[in-house]
MDAnalysis code that builds the backbone (N, CA, C; Angstrom):
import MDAnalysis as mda
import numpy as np

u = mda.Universe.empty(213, n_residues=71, atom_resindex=np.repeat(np.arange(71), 3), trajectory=True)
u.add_TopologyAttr("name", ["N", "CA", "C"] * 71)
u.add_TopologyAttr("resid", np.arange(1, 72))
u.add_TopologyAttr("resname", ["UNK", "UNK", "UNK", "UNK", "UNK", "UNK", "UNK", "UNK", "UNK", "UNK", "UNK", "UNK", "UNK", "UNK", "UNK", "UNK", "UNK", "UNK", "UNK", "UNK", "UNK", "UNK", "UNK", "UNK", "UNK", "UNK", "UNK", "UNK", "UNK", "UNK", "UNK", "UNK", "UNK", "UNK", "UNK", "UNK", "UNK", "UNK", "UNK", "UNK", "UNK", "UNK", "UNK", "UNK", "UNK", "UNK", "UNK", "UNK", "UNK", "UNK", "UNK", "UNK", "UNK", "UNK", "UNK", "UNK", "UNK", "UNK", "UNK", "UNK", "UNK", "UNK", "UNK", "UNK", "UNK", "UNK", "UNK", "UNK", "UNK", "UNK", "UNK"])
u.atoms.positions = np.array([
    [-2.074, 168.146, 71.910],
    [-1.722, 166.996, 72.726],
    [-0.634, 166.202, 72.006],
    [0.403, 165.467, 72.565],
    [1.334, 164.663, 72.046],
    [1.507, 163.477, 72.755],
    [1.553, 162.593, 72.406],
    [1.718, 161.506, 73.174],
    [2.816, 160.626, 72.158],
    [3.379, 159.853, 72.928],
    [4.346, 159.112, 72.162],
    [5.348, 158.116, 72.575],
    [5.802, 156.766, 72.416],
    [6.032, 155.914, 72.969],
    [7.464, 155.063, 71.853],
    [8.526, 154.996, 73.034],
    [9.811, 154.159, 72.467],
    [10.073, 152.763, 72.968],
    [10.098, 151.981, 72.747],
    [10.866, 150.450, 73.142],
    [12.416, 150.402, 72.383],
    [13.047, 149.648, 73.045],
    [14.414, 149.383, 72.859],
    [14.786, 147.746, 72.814],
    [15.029, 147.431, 71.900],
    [15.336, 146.049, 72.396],
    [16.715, 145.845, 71.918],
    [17.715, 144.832, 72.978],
    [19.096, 144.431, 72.148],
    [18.752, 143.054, 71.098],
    [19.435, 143.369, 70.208],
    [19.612, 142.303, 69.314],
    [20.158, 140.692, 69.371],
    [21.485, 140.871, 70.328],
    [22.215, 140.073, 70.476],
    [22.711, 140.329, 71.955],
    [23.840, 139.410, 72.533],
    [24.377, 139.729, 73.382],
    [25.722, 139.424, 73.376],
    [26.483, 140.555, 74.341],
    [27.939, 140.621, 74.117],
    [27.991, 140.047, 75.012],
    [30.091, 139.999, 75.546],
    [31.004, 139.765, 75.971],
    [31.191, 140.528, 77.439],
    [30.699, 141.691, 77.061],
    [30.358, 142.804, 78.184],
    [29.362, 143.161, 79.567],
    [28.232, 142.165, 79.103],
    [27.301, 141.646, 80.169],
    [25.817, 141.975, 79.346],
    [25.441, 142.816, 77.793],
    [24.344, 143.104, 77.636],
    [23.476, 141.710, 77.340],
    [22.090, 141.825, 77.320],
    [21.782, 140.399, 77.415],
    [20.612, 140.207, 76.123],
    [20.104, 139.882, 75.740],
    [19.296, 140.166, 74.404],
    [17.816, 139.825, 75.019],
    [17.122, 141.139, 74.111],
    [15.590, 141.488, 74.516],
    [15.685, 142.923, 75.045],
    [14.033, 142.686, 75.796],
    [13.978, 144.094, 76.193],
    [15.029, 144.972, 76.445],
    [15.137, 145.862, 76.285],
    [16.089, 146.890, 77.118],
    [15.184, 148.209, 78.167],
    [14.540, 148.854, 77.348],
    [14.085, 150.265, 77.695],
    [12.493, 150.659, 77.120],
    [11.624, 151.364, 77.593],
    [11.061, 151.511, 77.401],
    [10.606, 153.169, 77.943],
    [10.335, 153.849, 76.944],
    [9.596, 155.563, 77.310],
    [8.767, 155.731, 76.387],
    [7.751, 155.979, 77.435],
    [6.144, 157.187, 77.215],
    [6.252, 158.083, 77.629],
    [5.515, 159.263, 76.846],
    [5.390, 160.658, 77.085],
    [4.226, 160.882, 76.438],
    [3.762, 162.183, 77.457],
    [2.445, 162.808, 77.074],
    [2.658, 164.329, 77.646],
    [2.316, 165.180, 76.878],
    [2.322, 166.505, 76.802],
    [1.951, 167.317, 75.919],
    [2.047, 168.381, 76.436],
    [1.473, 169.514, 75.132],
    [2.521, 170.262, 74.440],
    [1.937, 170.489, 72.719],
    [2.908, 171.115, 72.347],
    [1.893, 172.230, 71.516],
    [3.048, 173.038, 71.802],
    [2.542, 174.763, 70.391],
    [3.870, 175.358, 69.922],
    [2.773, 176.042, 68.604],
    [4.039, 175.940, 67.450],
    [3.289, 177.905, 68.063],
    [4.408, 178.506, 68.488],
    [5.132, 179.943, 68.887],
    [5.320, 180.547, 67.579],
    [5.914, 180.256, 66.534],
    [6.182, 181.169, 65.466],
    [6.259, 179.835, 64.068],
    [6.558, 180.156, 63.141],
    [6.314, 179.305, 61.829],
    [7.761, 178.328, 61.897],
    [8.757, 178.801, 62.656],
    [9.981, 178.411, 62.801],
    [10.094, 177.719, 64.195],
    [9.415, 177.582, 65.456],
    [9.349, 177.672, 66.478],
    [8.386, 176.552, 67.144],
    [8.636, 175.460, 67.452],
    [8.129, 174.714, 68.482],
    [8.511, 174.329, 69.808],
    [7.400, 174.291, 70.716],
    [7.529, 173.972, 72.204],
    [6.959, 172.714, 72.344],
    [7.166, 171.542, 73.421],
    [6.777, 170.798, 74.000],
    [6.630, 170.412, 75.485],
    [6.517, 170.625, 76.309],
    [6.746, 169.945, 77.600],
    [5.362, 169.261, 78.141],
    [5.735, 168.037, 78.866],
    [5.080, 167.359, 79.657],
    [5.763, 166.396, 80.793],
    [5.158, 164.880, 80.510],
    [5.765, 163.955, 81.104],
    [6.453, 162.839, 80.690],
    [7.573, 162.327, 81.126],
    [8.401, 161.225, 80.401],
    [8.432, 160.343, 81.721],
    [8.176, 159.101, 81.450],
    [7.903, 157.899, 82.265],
    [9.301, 157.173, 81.240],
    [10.009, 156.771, 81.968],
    [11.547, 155.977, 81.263],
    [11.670, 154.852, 82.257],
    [11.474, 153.629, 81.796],
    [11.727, 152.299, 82.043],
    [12.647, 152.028, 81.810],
    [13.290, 151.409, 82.542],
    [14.989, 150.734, 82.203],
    [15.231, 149.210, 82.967],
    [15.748, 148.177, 82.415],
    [15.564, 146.562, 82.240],
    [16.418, 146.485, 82.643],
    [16.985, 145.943, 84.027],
    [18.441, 145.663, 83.904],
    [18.766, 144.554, 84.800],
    [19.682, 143.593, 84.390],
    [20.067, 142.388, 84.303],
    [20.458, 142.194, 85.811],
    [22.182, 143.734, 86.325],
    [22.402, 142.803, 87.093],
    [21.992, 143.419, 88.411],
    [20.795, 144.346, 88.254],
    [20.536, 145.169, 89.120],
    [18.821, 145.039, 89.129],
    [18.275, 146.135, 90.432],
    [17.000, 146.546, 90.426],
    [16.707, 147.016, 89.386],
    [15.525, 146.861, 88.541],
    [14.949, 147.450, 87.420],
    [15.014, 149.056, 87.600],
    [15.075, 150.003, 87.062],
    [15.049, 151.665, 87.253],
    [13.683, 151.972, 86.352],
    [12.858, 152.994, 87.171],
    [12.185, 154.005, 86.632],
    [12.595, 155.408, 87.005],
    [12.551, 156.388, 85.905],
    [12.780, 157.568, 85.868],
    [11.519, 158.438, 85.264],
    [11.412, 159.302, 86.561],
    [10.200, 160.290, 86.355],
    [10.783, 161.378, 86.062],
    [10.307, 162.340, 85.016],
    [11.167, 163.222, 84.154],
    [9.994, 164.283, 83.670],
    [9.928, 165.559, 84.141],
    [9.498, 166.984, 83.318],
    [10.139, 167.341, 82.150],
    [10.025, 167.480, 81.220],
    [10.563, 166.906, 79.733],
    [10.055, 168.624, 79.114],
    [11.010, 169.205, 78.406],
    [11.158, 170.116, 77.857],
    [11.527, 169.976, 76.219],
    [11.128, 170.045, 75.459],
    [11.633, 170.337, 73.924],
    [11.155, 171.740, 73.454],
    [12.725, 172.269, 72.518],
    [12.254, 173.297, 71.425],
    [12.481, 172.827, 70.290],
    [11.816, 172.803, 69.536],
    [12.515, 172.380, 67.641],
    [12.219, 173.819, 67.033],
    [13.605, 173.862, 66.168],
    [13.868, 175.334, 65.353],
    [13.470, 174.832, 64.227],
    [12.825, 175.299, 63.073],
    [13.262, 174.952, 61.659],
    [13.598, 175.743, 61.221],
    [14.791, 175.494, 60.309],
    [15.696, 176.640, 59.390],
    [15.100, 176.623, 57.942],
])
C-alpha cells in the first residue's frame, strides 16, 4: 500500500498575479511492487487540488502510473 500527500504553499507574492498561501494540494493512494531488485511499479489514485485566485478552484482526477529504475 502507498499512500502519500503534497501541499504547496507560495511564500510571497509577485507582480504577476501569484498571491501568498495555499497553492496546491495532492493525495495519492495505491499499490506498489518491487518486479525485480532494480524495478519498481506503482499505480493508483491522484486527487490534485489546485487554489486559484482569479478563477474556479480546479480538481484533477488522475490514474497515476510510476516506474522507478535503480542503477
Amino acid at each position: 500500500l502507498v499512500l502519500w500527500d503534497e501541499a504547496f504553499v507560495h511564500l510571497n507574492d509577485t507582480d504577476w498575479g501569484v498571491t501568498q498561501g495555499f497553492d496546491q494540494n495532492r493525495a495519492f493512494v495505491g499499490i506498489g511492487e518491487q518486479f525485480a531488485p532494480h524495478l519498481r511499479a506503482e499505480v493508483g489514485y491522484l486527487h490534485h487540488y489546485v487554489n486559484r485566485t482569479r478563477a474556479t478552484d480546479r480538481v484533477n482526477h488522475v490514474l497515476w502510473l510510476s516506474l522507478a529504475f535503480n542503477y
